[in-house]
Every structure is written in structure tokens, then in C-alpha cells.
Residue frames as qw, qx, qy, qz and C-alpha x, y, z in Angstrom:
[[0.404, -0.548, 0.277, -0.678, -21.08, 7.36, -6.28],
 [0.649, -0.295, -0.672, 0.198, -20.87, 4.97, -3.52],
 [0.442, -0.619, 0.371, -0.533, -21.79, 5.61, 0.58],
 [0.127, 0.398, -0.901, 0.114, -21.62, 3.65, 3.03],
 [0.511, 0.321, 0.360, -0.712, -25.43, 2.91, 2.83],
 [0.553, 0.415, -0.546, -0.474, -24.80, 1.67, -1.16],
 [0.950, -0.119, 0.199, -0.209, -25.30, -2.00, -1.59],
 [0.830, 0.355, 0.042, 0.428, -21.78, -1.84, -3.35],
 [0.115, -0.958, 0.237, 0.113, -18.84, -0.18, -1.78],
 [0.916, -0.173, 0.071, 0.356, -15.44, -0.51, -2.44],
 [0.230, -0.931, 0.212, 0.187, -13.16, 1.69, -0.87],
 [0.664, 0.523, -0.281, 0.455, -9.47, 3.14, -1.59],
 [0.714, -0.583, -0.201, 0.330, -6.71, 3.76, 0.55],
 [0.473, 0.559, -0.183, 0.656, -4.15, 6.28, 1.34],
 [0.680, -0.407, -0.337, 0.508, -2.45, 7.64, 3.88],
 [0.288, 0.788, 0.096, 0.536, -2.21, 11.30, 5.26],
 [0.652, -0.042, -0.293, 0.699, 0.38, 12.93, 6.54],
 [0.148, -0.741, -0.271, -0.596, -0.70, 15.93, 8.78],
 [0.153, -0.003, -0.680, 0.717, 0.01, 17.40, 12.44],
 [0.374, -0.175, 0.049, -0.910, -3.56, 18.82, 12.45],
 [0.219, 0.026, 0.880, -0.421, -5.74, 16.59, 14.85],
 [0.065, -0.489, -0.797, -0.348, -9.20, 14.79, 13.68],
 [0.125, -0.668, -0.472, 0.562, -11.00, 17.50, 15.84],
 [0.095, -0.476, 0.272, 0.831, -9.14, 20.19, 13.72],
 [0.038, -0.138, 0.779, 0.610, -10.13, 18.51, 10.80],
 [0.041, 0.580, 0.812, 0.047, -13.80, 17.96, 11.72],
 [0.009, 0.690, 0.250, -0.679, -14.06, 21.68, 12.81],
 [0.163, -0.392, 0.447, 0.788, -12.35, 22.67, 9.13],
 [0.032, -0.307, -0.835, -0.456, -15.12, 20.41, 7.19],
 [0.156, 0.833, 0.302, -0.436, -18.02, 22.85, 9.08],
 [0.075, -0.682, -0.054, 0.725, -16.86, 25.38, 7.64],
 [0.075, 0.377, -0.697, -0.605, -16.68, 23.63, 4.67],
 [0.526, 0.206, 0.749, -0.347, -20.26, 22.49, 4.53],
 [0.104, 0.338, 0.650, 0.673, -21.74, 21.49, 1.32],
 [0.328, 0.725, 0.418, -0.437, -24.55, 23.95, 0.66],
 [0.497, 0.384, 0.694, 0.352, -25.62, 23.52, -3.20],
 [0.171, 0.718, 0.120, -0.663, -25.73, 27.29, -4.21],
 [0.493, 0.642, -0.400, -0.430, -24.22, 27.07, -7.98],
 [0.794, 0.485, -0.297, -0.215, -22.94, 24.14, -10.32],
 [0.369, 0.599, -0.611, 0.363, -19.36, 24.32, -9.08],
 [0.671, -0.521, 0.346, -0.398, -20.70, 23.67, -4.95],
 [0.647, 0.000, -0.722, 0.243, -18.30, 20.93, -3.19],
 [0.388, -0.501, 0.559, -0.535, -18.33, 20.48, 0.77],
 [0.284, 0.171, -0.938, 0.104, -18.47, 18.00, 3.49],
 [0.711, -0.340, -0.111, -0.605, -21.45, 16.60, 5.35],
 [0.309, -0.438, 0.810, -0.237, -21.93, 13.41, 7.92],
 [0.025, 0.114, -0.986, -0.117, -21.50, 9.76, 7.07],
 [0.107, 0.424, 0.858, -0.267, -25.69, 9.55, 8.45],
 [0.377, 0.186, -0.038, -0.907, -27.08, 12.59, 6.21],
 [0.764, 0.373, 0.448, -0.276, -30.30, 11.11, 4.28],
 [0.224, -0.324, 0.697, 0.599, -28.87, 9.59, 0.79],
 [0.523, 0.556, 0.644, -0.054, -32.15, 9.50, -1.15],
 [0.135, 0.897, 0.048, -0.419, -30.77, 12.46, -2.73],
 [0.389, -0.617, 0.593, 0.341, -27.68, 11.14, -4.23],
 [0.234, 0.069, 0.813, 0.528, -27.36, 10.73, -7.84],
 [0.136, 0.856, 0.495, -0.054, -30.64, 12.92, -8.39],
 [0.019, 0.836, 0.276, 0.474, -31.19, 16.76, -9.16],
 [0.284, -0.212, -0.706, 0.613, -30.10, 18.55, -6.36],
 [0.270, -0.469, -0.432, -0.721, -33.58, 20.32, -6.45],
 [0.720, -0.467, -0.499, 0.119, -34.19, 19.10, -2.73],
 [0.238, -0.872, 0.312, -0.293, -32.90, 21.26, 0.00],
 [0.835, -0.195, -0.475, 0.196, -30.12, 18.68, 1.31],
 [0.525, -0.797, 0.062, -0.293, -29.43, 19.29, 4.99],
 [0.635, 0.393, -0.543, 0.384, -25.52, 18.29, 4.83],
 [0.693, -0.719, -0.031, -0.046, -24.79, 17.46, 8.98],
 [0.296, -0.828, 0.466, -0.101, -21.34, 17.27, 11.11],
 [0.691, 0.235, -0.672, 0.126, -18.48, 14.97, 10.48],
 [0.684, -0.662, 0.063, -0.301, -18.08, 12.95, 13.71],
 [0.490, 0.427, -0.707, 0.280, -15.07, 11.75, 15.44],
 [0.958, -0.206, -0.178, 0.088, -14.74, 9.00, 17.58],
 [0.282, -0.704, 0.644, -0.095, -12.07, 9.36, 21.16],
 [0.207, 0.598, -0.755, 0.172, -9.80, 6.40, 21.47],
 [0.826, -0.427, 0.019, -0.367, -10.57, 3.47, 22.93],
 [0.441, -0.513, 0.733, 0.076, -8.77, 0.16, 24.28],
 [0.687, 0.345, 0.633, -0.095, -10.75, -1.46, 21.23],
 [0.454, 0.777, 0.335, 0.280, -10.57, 1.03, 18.95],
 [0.304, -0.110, 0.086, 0.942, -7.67, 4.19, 17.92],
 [0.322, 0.592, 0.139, -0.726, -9.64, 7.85, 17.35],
 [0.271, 0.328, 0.789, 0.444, -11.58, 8.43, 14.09],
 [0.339, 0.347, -0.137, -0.863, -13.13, 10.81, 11.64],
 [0.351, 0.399, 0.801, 0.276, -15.93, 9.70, 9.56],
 [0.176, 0.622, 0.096, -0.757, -17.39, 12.31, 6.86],
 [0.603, 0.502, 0.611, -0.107, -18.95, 12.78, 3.75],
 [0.384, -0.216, 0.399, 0.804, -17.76, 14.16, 0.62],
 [0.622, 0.527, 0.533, 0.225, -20.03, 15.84, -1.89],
 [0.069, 0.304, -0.486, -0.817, -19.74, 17.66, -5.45],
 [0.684, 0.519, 0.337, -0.387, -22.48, 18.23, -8.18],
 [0.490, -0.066, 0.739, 0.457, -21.74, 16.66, -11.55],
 [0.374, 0.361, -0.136, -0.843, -22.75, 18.04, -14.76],
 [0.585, 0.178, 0.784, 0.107, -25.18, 15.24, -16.69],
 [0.023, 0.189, -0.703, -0.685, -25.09, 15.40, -20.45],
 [0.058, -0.416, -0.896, -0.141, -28.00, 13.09, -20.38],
 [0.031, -0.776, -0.447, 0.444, -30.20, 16.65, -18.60],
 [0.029, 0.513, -0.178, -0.839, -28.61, 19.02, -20.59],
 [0.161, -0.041, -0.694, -0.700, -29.82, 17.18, -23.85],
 [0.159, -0.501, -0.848, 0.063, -32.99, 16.60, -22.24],
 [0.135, -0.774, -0.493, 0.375, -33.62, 20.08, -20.72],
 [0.467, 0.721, 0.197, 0.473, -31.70, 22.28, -23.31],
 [0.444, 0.206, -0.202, 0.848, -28.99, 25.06, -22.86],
 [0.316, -0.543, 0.126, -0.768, -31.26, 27.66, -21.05],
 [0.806, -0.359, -0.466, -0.072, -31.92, 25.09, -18.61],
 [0.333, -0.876, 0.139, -0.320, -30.82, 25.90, -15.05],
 [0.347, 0.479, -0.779, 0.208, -27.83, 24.30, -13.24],
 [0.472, -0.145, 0.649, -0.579, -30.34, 22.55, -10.65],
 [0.792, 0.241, 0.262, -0.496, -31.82, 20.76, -13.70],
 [0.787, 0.451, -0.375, 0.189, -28.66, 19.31, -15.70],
 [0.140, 0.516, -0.749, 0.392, -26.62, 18.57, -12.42],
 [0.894, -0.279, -0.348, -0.044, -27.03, 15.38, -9.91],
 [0.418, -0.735, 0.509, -0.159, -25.11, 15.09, -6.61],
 [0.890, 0.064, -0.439, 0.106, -22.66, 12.79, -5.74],
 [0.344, -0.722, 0.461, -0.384, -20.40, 11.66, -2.73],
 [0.652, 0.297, -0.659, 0.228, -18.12, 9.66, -1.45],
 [0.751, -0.651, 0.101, -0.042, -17.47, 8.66, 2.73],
 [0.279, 0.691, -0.489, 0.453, -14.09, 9.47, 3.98],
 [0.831, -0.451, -0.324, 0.036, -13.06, 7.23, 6.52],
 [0.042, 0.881, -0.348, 0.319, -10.25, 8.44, 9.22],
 [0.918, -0.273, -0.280, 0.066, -7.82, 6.35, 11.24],
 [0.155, -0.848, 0.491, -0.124, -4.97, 7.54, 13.68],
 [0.863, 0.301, -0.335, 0.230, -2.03, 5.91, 12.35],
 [0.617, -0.759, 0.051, 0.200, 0.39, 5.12, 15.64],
 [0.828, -0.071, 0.225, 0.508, 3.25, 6.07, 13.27],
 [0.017, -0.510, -0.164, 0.844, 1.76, 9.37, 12.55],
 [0.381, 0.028, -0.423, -0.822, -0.79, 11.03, 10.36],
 [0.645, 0.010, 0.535, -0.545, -3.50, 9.47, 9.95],
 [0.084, -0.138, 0.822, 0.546, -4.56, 6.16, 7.38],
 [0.551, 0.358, 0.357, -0.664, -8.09, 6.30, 5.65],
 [0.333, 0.349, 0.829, 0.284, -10.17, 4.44, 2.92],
 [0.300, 0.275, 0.218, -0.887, -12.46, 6.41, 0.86],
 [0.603, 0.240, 0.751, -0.117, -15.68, 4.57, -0.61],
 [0.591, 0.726, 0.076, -0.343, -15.59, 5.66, -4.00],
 [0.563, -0.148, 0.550, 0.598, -12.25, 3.92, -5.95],
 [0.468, 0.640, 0.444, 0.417, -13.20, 5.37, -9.26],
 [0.126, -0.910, -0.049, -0.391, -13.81, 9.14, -7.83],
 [0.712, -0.307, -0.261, 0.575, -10.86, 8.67, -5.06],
 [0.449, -0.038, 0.011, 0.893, -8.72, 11.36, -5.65],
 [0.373, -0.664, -0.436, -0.479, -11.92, 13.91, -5.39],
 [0.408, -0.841, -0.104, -0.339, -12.26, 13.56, -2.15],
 [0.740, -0.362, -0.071, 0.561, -8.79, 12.85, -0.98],
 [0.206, 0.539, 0.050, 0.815, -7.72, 16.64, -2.85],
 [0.417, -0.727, -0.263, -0.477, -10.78, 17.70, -0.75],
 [0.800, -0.572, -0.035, 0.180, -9.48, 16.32, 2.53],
 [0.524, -0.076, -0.065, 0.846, -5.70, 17.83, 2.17],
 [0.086, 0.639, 0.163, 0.747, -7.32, 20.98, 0.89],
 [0.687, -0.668, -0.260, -0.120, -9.14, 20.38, 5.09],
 [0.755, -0.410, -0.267, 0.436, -5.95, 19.20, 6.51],
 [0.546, 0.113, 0.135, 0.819, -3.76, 22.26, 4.92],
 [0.265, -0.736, -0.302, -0.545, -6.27, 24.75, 6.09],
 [0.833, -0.549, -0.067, -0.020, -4.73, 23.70, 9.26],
 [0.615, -0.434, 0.462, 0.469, -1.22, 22.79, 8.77],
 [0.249, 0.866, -0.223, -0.372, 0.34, 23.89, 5.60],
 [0.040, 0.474, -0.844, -0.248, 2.61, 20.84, 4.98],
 [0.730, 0.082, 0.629, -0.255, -0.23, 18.30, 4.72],
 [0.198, 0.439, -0.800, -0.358, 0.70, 15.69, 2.19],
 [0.807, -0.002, 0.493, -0.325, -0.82, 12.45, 1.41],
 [0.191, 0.268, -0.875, -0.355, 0.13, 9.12, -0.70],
 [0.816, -0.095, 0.369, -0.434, -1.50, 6.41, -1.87],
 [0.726, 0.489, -0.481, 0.044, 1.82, 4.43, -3.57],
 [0.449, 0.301, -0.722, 0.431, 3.89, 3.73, -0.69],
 [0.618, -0.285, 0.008, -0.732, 1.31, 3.18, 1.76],
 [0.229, -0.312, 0.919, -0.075, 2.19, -0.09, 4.25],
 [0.714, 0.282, 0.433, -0.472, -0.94, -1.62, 2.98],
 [0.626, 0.457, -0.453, -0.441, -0.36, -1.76, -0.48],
 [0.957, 0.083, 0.265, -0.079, 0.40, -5.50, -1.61],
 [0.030, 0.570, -0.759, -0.313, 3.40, -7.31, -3.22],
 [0.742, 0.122, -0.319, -0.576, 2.40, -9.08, -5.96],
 [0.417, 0.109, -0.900, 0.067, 3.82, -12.34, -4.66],
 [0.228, -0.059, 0.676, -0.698, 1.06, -12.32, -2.30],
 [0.723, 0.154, -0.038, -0.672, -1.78, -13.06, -4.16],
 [0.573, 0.322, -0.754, 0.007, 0.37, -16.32, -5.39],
 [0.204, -0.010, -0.920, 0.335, 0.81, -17.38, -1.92],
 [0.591, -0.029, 0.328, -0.736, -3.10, -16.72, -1.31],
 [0.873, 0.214, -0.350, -0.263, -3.97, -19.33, -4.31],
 [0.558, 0.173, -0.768, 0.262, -1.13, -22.04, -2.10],
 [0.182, -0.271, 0.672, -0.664, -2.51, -21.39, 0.85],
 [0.555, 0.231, -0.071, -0.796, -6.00, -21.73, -0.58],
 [0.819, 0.176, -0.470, -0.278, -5.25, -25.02, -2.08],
 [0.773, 0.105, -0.624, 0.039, -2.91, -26.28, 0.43],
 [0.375, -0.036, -0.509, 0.773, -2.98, -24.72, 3.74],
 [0.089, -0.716, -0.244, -0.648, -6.44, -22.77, 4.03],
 [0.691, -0.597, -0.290, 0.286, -5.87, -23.27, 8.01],
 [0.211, 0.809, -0.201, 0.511, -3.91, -19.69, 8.45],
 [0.010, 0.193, -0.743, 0.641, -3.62, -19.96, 12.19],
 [0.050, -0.229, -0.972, 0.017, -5.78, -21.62, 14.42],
 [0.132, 0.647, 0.517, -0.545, -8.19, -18.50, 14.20],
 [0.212, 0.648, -0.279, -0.676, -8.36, -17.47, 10.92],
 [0.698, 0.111, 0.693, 0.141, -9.45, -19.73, 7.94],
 [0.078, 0.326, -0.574, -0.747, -8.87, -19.16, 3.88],
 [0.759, 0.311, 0.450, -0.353, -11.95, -19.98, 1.95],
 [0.702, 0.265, 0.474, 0.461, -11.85, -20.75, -1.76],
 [0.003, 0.577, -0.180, -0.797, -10.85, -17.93, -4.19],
 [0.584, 0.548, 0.581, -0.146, -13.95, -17.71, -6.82],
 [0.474, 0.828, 0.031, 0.296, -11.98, -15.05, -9.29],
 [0.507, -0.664, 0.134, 0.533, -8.71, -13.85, -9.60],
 [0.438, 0.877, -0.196, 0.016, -7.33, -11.04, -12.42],
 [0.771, -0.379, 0.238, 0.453, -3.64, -11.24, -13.83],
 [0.363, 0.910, -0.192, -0.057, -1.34, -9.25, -15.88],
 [0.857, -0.138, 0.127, 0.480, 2.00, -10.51, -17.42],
 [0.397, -0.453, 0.291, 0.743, 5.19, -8.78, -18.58],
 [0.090, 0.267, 0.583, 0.762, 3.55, -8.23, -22.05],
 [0.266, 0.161, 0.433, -0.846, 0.67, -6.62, -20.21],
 [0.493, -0.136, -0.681, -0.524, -1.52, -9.06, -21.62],
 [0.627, -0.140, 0.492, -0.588, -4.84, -10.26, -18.64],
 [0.398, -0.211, -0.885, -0.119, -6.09, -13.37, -17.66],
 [0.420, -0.284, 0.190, -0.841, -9.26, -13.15, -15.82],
 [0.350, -0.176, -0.920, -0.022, -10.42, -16.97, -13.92],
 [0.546, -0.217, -0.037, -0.808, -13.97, -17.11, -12.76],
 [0.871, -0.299, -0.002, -0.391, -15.92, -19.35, -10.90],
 [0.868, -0.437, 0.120, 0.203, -13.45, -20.96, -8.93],
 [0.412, 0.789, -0.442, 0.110, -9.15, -20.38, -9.36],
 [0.860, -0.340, 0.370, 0.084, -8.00, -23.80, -8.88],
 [0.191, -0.658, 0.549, 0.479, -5.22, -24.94, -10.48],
 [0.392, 0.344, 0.823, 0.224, -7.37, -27.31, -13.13],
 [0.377, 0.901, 0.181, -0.115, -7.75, -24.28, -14.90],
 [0.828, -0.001, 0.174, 0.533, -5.02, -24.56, -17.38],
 [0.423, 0.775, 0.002, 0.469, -4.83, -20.85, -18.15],
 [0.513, -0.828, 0.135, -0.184, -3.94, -20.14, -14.57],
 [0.901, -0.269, 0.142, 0.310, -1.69, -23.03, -14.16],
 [0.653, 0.391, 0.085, 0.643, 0.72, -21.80, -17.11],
 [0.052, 0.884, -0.056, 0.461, 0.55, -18.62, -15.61],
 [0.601, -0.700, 0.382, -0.047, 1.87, -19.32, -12.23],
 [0.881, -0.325, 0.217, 0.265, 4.10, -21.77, -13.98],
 [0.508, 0.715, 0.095, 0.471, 5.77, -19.46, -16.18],
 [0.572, -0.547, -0.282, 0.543, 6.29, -17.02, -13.49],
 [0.322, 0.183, 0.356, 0.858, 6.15, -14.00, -15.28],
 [0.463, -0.487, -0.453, -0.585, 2.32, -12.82, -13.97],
 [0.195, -0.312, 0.128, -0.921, 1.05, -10.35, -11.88],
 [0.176, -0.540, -0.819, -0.078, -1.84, -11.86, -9.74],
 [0.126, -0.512, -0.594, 0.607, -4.84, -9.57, -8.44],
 [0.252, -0.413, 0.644, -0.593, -7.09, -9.02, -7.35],
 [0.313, 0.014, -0.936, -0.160, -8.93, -11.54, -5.98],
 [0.704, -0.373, -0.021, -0.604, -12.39, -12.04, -4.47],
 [0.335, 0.233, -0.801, 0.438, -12.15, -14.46, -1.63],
 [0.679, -0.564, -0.230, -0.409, -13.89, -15.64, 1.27],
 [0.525, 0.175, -0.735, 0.392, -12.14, -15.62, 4.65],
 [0.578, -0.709, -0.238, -0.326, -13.68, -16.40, 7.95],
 [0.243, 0.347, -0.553, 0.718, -11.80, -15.16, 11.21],
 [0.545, -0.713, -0.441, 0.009, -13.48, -15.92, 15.12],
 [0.450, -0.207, -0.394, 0.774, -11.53, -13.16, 16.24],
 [0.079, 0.066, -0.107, -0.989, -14.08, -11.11, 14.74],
 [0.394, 0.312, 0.844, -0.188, -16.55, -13.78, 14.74],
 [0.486, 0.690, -0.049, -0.534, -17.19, -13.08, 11.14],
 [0.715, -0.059, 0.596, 0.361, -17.11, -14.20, 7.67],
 [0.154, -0.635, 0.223, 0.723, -15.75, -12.35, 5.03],
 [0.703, 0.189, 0.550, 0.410, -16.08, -12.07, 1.19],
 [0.073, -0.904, -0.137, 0.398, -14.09, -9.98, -0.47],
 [0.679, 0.616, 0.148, 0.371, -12.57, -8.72, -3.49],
 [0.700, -0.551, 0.049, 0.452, -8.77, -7.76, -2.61],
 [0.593, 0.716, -0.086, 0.357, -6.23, -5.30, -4.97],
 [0.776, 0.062, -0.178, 0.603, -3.12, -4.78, -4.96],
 [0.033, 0.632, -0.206, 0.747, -3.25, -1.30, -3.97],
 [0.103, -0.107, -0.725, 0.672, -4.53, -2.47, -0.35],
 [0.562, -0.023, 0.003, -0.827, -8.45, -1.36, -1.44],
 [0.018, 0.199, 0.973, -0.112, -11.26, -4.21, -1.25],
 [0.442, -0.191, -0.359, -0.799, -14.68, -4.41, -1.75],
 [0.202, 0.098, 0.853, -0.471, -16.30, -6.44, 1.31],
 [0.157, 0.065, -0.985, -0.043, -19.54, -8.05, 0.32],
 [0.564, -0.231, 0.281, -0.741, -23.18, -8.34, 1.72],
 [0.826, 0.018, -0.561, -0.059, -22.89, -12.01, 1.23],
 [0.335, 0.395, -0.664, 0.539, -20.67, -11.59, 4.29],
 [0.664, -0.616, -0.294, -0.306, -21.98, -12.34, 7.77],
 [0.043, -0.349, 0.747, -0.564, -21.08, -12.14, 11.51],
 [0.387, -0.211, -0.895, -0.070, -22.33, -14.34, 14.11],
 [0.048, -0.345, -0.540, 0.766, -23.66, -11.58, 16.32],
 [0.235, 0.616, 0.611, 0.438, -26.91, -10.84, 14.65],
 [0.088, -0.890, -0.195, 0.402, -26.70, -7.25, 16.26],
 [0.405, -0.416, 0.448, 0.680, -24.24, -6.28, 13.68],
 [0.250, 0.321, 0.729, 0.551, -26.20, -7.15, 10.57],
 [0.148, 0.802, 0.479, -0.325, -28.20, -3.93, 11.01],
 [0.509, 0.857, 0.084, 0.019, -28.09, -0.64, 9.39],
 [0.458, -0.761, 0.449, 0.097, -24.12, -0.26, 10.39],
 [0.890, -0.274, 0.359, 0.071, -23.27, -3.43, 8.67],
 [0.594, 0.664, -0.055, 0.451, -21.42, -2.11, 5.71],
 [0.050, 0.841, -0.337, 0.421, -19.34, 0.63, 7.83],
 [0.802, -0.430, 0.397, -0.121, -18.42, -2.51, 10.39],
 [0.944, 0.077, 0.226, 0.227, -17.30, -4.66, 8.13],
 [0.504, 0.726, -0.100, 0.458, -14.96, -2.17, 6.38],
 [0.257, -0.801, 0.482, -0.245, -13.43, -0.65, 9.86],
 [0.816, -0.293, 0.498, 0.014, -12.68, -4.82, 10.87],
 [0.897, 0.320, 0.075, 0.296, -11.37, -5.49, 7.85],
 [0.382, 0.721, -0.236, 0.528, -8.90, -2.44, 7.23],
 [0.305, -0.766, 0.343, -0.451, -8.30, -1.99, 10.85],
 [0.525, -0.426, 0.692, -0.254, -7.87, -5.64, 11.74],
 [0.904, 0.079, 0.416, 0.061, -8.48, -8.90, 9.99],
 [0.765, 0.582, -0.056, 0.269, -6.58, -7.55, 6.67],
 [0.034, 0.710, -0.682, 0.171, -3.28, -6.42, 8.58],
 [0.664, -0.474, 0.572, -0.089, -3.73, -9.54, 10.38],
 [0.725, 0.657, 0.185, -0.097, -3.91, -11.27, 7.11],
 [0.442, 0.812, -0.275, 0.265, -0.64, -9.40, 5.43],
 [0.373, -0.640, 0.623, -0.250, 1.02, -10.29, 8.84],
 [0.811, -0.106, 0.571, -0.070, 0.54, -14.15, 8.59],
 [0.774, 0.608, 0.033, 0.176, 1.81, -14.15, 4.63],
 [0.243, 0.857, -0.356, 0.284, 4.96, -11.91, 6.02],
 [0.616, -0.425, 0.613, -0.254, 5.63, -14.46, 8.90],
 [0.956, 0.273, 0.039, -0.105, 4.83, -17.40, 6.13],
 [0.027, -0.729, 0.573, 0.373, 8.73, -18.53, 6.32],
 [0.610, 0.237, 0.749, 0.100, 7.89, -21.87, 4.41],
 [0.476, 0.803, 0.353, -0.064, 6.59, -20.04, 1.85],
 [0.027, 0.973, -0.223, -0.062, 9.21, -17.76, 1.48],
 [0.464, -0.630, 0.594, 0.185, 11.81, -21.10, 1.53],
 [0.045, 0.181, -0.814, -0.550, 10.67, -23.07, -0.98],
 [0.454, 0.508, 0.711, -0.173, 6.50, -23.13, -1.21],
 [0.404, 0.733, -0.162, -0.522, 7.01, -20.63, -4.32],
 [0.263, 0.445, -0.765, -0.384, 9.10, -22.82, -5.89],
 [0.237, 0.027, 0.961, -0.140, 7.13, -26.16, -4.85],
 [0.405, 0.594, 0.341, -0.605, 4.02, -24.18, -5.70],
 [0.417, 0.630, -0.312, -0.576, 5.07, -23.12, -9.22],
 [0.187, 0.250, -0.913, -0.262, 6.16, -27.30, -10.04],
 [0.342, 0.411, 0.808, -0.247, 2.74, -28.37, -8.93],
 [0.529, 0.665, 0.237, -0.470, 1.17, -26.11, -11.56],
 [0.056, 0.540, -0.757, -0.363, 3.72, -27.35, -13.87],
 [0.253, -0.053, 0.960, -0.107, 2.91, -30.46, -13.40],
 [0.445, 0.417, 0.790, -0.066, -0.98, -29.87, -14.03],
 [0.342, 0.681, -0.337, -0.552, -0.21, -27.87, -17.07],
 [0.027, -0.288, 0.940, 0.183, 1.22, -31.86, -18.15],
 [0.256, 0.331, 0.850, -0.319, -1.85, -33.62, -16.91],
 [0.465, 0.697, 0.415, -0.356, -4.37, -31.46, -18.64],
 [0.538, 0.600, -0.405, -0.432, -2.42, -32.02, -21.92],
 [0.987, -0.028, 0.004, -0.159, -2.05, -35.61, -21.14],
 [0.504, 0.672, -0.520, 0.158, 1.69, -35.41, -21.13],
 [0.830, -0.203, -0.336, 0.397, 2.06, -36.72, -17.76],
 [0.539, -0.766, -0.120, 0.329, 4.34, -35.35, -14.80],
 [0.348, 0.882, -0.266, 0.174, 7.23, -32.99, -15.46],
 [0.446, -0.591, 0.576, -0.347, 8.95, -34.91, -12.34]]
């Protein structure tokens, strides 16, 4: 279970394809209110119900409220925010309270926040805050949209977010030699980054991924290995914020409370469901836009990149340069 209230969120993406308007789709989740009658009970509720319940009994009356959508602005495209829940069965109650035990006393709630975004290319693209439990409440939400429109479809493989792995690479070169993105947008250091080669064998580098870490180096100089994701820290004054976040390749993230803006009106109860609309909605396209524009990179900083980690694959075995 994550909300968007948890001190740990970290959302998935995907992208749904649907003629039925966020209105439609808020009206469809009424009707589809959670209300906890048996074991099986799913519905939808709003993003601001009370979460003291969550991961408990559901023994509490819970008082599930209205998904809300958000008109259009010049700041901001329309939006759905809503809540997802479903009751889980806990093993741990059932061996505790025994087989006659009621389904109010061996079940616990859970839920997820469904974010919504009109995509100007159609459908709509959304995040939902649970990455484990995704596909939960994305079913849930087509089951909404197709209550509506019959052809509603969603992906979450081919999805313009997603990442190409050669991106994470040119984060670590920017990182080391270029953290200046543009003159509004800075790269911080990257404290951890996961990898996976062709033998699907991981390398996992912690507290800092510089290239004096010689398992990294060989990896990038080998060229054979997967990077991501990576936790990161990037500050942007177009959002007058600073970021730290933990990036995958699928286009999900995990944003931080370490993070901070410079408007202290922001850091309130909001400040989790801010930082996640600015990132997905703006600093990470802008982000994926300045790596796709990177034509240096793309002429020869991969290949300049991969003989510098050569190199200190030499050095830290004392062989000297490779050059």
C-alpha cells in the first residue's frame, strides 16, 4: 500500500487509451464506491479520504468520498485524481483468529492513488502510487473507462515515457562531466545506480556512482550493461525546486522527502502529490527532452565516455592508460 499521504511513494506509469472524458470517468467511480460489505469489496474513493484506516481491519466504517477532477488551465491540462481500494486476505489474522473468524477480522484494506492526465495526443497518461500492486488498480480503472466506452485499452510498454537504456549512461556523463543541463536545470550526483548485463547477471553501486568504482567502470566499458535505475538529485528553477529521485526504466520514480522547493508554501500537506504532478508533468519530460536534443552525446560522448572508464579500469589496476 502506498497513498499519496505515505512517507514512501513510488508511482507507475501507463497510458490509457479511452474517448470517455475525466468527468465520465469520475461519475463511473461513484457508482463504483468502495463500501466494505464482504471480503471480495473493491471500489474507488478520493485522493483526501482519512488513511488511518489503511493497512488495518476494515472494522471502522470508512467513509470512501468523490474522485475530483481538475478543468484545464494555462498552467495546468485537466485531471482526475482518485483512490483505489480492495481488502486483502492476511494469513497472519487468519492464524491468529482461526477459521470461524469473520472476514472483517482476517482482512486489512489497502489502496493505491490513481493519478489522471489529459494526454494532448489522446487518452489520457497517469501514474499510479503503488508499483508493486499497479496492475490492480489500472484493471480497475479500464474496468471505469469501458463502462463508458467499450474499446478502452491501456499500455504500460510502449508508453513515450518509458526510457532507453542508453540514457541512464548518458545521466552518469553528464553527471561527471556536464551536470550544467541548460542554464535552468542542474544534474546533481547519482548516489546508486542498478545494472543488468547480457548474462542477466546485477551490479548494484551505492553511495556514490563515480567512475572510481571499478565494478561500474568495467561495466560501462564493456558495453554490454543495462543501467537503471538510478536515484539522483536534480535541481530545476523552473520549478524552483530540488529533486531526489529514484528513476526506472519504465518511466516510474520515486521522488523523495529529502526533496525541497523554495516556496515554503508547498512543503505542506500537498507536498508529496506536488512533487509527483512537476515531476511527471514537467521537469522529467523536460529532462528526456535535453538527453534527446544531447547531439554531442549522440556523436561521440558514448564512445569518449566508454574510453574514460576504460582508462580508469587501467588506473585502478595500476596498469596505466589504455591511450
Amino acid at each position: 500500500m502506498a497513498v499519496l499521504s505515505s512517507n514512501q511513494v513510488a508511482v507507475y506509469p501507463f497510458h490509457l487509451d479511452t474517448t470517455a472524458t475525466l468527468d465520465e470517468l469520475a461519475q463511473q467511480m461513484v457508482v463504483d464506491r468502495f463500501k466494505p460489505t464482504k471480503s471480495s469489496s473493491v471500489g474507488w474513493g478520493s485522493i483526501d479520504d482519512d488513511d488511518t484506516g489503511i493497512k488495518l481491519p476494515p472494522i471502522v466504517k470508512i467513509d470512501a468520498g468523490r474522485p475530483s477532477v481538475l478543468n484545464a488551465s494555462k498552467a495546468q491540462v485537466a485531471r482526475l485524481r482518485a483512490r483505489y481500494y480492495w481488502l486483502r486476505s492476511d494469513s497472519v489474522a487468519r492464524r491468529r483468529e482461526g477459521i470461524s473468524a469473520g472476514w472483517q477480522a482476517t482482512t486489512v484494506l489497502e489502496a493505491a492513488d490513481v493519478l489522471l492526465w489529459d494526454d494532448p495526443t489522446g487518452g489520457y497518461t497517469g501514474v499510479v502510487t503503488d508499483r508493486p500492486n499497479h496492475m490492480k488498480p489500472i484493471n480497475a480503472l479500464v474496468a471505469v473507462a469501458r463502462a463508458v466506452d467499450a474499446k478502452a485499452s491501456f499500455t504500460v510498454d510502449t508508453i513515450p515515457q518509458r526510457l532507453d537504456p542508453d540514457f541512464f549512461l548518458w545521466l552518469m556523463y553528464r553527471a561527471r562531466s556536464a551536470p550544467d543541463l541548460t542554464p535552468d536545470v542542474r544534474l546533481g550526483g547519482i548516489t546508486h545506480i542498478s545494472s543488468m548485463d547480457g548474462r542477466q547477471r546485477s551490479v548494484d553501486v551505492k553511495d556514490g556512482a563515480t567512475l572510481d568504482r571499478i565494478e561500474l567502470a568495467a561495466s560501462i566499458a564493456l558495453g554490454a550493461t543495462n543501467f537503471g535505475p538510478a536515484k539522483f538529485s536534480i535541481d530545476t528553477s523552473n520549478e524552483g525546486a530540488s529533486f531526489f529521485i529514484d528513476l526506472h526504466p519504465d518511466g516510474g520514480f520515486q521522488p523523495y522527502k529529502s526533496s525541497s522547493y523554495e516556496d515554503p508554501n508547498v512543503m505542506g500537506h500537498d507536498f508529496m502529490l506536488t512533487m509527483i504532478e512537476d515531476l511527471w508533468m514537467k521537469t522529467l519530460p523536460e529532462l528526456r527532452s535535453i538527453y534527446a536534443s544531447d547531439t554531442a552525446w549522440a556523436r561521440d560522448g558514448i564512445t569518449r565516455f566508454r574510453a574514460e572508464a576504460r582508462d580508469e579500469v587501467w588506473a585502478l589496476l595500476g596498469f596505466g592508460s589504455t591511450r
